[in-house]
N, C-alpha and C positions, 0 to 999 in steps of 0.2 A: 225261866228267869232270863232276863236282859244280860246280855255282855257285861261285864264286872266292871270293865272298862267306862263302857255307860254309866253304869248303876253309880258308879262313886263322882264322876265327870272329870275323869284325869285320862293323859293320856298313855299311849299304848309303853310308853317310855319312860313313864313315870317312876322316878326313884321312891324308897320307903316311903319319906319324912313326906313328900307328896301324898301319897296314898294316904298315911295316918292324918295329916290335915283336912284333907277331905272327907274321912271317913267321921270324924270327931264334931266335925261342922254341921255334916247329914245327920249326924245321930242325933246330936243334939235339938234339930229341926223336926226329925221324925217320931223321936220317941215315944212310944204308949203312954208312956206316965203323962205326957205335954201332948198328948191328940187322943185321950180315951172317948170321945164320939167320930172320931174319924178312924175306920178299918183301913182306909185305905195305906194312912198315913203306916199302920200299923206292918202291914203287908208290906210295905217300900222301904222300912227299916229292917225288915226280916233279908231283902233282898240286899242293901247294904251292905247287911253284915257281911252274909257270906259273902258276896264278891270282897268285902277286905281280907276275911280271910282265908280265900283262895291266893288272892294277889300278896299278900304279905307270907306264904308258904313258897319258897322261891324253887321248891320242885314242882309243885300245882302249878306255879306262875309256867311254869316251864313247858308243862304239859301242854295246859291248855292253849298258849301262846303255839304251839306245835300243831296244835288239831288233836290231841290225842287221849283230850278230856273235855266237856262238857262244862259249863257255867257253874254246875252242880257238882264238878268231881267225877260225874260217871263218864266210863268209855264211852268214847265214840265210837268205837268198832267193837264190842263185847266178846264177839267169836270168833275175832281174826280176820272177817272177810271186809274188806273195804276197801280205801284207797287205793 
């Protein structure tokens, strides 16, 4: 998955009501019901979402803004060894 950051097109700074704006705009543009011959369209709403709702989860926000999570939620370092 792309940076959530990307995914939505806001920035790194971006307050809620930005993120929910953008997200509501994308969805709307992307959605299955409005592209059932296009997967792709399908797929880019899938990615979307989740980046809204990592970025609207303000300990996610927090994480990942850190390094300390992944696009998807998962560790970045799983077993302790990294950074």
């Amino acid at each position: 998955m792309i940076d959530p950051y990307q995914a939505l097109g806001v920035a790194k700074g971006a307050n809620e009501k930005e993120i929910k704006s953008a997200y509501r705009k994308l969805a709307k543009e992307l959605h299955p019901d409005k592209n059932k011959d296009n997967p792709k369209a399908t797929e880019r709403f899938s990615d979307v979402t989740r980046a809204y709702d990592l970025l609207l989860d303000k300990d996610k926000r927090a994480q990942f803004d850190r390094g300390e999570i992944d696009a998807e939620g998962n560790p970045t370092a799983p077993y302790g060894f990294g950074g």
